[in-house]
C-alpha positions as CSV (number, residue, x, y, z in Angstrom):
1,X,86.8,-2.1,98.8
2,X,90.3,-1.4,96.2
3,X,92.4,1.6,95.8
4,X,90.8,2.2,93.1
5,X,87.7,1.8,93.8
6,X,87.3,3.8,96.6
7,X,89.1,6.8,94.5
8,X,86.3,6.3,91.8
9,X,83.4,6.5,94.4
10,X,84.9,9.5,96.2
11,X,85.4,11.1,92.4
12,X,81.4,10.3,91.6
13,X,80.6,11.7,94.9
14,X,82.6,14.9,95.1
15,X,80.7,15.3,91.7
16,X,77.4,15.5,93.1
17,X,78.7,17.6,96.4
18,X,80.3,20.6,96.4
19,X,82.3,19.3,100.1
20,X,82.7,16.6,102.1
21,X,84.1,15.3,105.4
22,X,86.5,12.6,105.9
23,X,83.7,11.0,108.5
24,X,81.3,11.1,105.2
25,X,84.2,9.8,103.2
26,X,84.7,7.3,105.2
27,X,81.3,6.1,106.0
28,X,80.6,5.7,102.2
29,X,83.3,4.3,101.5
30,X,83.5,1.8,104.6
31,X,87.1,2.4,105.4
32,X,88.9,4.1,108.4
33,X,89.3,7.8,108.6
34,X,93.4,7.5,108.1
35,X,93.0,4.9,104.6
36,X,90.5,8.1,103.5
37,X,93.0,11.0,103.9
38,X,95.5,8.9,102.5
39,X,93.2,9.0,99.5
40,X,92.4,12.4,99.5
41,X,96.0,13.5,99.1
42,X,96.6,11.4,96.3
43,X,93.5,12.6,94.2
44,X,94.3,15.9,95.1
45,X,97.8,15.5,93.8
46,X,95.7,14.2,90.1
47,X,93.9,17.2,90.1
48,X,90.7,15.2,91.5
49,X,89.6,17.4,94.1
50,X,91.0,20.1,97.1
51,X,92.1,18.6,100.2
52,X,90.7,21.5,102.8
53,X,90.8,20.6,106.6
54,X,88.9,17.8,107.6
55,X,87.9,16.5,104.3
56,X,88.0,17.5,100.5
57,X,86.3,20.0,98.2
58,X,84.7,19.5,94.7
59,X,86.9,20.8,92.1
60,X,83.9,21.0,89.3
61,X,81.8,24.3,88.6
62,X,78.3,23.4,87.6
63,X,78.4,23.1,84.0
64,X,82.7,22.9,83.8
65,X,84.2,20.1,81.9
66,X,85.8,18.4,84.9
67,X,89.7,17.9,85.2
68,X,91.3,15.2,83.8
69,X,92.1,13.8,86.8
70,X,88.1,13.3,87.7
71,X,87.4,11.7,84.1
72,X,90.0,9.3,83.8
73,X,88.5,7.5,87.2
74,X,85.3,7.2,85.3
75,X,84.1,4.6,83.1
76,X,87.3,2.7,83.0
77,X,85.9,-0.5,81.6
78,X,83.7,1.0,79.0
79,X,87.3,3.0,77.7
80,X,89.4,-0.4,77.6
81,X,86.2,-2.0,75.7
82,X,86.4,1.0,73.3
83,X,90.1,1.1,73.0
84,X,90.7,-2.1,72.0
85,X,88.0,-2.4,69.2
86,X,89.8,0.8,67.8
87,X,93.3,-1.1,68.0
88,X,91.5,-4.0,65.8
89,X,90.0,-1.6,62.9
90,X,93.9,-0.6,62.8
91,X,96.1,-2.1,60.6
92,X,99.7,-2.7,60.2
93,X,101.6,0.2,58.6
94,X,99.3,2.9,58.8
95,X,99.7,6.1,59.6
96,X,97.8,7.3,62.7
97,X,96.8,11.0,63.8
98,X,95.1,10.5,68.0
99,X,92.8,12.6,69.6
100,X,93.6,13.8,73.6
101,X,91.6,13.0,76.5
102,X,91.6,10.0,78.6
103,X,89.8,7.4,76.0
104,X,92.8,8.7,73.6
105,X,95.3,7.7,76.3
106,X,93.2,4.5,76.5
107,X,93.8,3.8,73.1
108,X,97.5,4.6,73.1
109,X,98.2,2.1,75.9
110,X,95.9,-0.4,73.9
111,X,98.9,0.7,70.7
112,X,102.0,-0.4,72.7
113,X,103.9,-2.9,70.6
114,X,101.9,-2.4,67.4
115,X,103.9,-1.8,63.8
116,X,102.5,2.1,63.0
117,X,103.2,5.5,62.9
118,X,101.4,7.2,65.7
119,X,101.0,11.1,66.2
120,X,99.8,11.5,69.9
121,X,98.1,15.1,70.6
122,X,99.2,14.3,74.6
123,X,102.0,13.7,76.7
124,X,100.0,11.2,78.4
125,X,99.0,9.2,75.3
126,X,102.7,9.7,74.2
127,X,103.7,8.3,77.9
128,X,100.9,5.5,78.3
129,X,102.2,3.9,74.4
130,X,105.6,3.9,74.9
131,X,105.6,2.6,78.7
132,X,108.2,1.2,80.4
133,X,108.6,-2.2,78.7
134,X,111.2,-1.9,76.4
135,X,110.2,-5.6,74.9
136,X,107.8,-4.1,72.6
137,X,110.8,-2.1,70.9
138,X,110.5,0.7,68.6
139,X,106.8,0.5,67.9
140,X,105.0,2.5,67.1
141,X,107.0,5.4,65.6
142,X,106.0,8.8,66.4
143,X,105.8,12.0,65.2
144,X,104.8,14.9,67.8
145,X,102.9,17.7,67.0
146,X,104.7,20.3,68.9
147,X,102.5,23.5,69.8
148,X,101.7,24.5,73.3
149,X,101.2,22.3,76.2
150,X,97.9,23.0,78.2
151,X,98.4,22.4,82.4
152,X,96.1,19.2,83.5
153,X,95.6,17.9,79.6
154,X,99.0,18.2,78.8
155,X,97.5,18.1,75.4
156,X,98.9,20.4,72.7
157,X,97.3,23.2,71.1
158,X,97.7,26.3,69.0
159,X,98.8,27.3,65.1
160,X,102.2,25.2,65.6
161,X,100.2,22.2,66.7
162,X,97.7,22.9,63.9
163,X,100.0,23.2,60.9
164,X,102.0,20.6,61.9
165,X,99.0,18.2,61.4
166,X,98.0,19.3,58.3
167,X,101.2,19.4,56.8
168,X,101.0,15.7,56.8
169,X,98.4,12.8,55.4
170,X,97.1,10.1,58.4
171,X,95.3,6.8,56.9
172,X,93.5,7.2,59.9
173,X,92.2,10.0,62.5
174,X,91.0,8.4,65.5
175,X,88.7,11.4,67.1
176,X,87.5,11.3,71.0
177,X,84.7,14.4,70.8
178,X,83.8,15.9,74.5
179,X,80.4,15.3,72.9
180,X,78.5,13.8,69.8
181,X,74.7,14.1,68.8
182,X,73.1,13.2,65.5
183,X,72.1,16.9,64.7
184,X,75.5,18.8,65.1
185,X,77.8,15.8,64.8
186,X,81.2,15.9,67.1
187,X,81.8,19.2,69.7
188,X,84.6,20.0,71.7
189,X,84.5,21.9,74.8
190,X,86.5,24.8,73.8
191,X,87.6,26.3,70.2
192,X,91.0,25.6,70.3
193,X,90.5,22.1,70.8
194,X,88.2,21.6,68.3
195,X,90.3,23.4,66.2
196,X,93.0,20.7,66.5
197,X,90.3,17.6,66.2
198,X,89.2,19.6,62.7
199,X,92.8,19.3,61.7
200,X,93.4,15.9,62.6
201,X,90.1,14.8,60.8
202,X,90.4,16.8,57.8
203,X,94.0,15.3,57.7
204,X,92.8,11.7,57.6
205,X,91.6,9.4,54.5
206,X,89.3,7.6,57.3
207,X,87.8,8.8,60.7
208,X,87.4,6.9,63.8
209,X,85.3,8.4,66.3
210,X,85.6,6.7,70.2
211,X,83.2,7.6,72.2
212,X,81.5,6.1,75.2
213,X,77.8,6.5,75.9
214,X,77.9,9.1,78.6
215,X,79.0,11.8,75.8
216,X,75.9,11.1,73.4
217,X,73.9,14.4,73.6
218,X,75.9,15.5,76.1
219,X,76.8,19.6,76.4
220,X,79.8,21.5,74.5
221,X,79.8,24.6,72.9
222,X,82.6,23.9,69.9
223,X,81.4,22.7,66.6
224,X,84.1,20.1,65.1
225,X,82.5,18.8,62.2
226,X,79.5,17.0,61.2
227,X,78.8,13.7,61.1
228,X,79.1,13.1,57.6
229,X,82.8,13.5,57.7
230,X,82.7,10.0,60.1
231,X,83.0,6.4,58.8
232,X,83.4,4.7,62.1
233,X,81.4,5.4,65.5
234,X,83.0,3.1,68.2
235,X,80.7,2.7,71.5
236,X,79.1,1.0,73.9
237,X,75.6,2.6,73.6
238,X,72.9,0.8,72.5
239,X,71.7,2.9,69.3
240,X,67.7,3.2,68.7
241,X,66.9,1.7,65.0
242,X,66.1,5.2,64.0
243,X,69.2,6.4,65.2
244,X,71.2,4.0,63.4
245,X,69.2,4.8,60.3
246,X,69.9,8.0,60.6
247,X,73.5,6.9,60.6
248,X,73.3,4.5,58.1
249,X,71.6,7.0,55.4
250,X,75.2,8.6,56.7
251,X,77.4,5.5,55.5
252,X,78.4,5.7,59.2
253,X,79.5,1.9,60.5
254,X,78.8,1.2,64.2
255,X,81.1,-1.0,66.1
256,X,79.3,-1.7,69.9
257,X,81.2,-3.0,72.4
């Protein structure tokens, strides 16, 4: 088993189990007990778990949104399928507001090279576009939103962030909701961040929502805005026929991936 394999399966366990030893670590994971603490410390250094004698310690309160850390080892594929059918509904020249989170910082990395103007809501969308290959040149240009850094996200947030966005006009705001359902329409997980996806999407002459299918009905307490306000869904779920009609009657376009 990969690096990175092994560091997803101990993230999708330590969801699931509150603690667990390196012996169970390493039993699951069919490696030795030294290639498993070697693990541990790194995703405890992400922010993945704690590293506690003798094994490691779930990180996630029932019901928590987990770290960032513990969602960016899950559902990697689906995120590069989603990220690069938003950089093909992109065109040259256009102004672009991005959401935070780790399909956002998909999507930035999936941007690297490309002739825009870019306003990245995280340092880790800002890092993962501009890399370290100085081949693609100046592109895209960006524009930061200032306001305060959260710990973890390292998203911004706050008035400064907020006024900053709506001070300007995007062609496009590509959204990444915590969670989406046909009734409520996009959520966030807390009110200031849904306060800064409202800005970015009222901000924008067309909205691009990225989601993957494990946010569909899923549980957030923010209210962002409703579906109507969406022309683009991007996802990998496979939609019922009455939920697309539902979406349809909403001049909502689905791209699946």
């Amino acid at each position: 088993m990969k690096t990175d394999e092994r560091h997803r399966l101990i993230g999708e366990l330590l969801r699931k189990r509150a603690e667990m030893t390196v012996d169970e670590l390493s039993a699951a994971c069919d490696a030795s007990g030294a290639t498993i603490r070697r693990d541990l410390e790194v995703l405890a250094a992400h922010g993945v778990l704690r590293r506690v004698h003798g094994g490691a310690k779930s990180l996630i309160v029932r019901g928590e949104n987990p770290g960032y850390g513990q969602r960016e080892l899950e559902d990697q594929s689906i995120k590069v399928r989603i990220a690069s059918a938003v950089a093909g509904l992109l065109r040259d020249r256009e102004h672009v507001w991005l959401d935070s989170g780790t399909t956002a910082t998909q999507i930035a990395r999936s941007l690297r090279g490309r002739d825009l103007t870019l306003m990245p809501m995280s340092i880790r969308a800002l890092n993962a576009v501009t890399g370290e290959d100085q081949a693609a040149g100046q592109r895209p240009a960006l524009l930061l939103p200032g306001g305060s850094l959260i710990p973890g996200e390292l998203c911004f947030r706050g008035p400064l962030a907020e006024s900053n966005i709506r001070s300007l006009r995007f062609d496009t705001a590509v959204v990444t909701p915590c969670a989406l359902n046909l009734k409520d329409g996009l959520l966030a997980h807390d009110l200031d961040d849904a306060a800064v996806k409202r800005a970015g999407l009222e901000s924008a002459g067309r909205v691009i929502v990225a989601c993957g299918g494990s946010k569909w009905n899923a549980n957030a307490v923010a209210l962002v805005a409703g579906l109507a306000s969406v022309d683009v869904i991007v996802t990998e779920k496979n939609l019922s026929a009455e939920e697309l009609a539902q979406l349809n009657k909403l001049s909502v376009e689905v791209v699946n991936v």
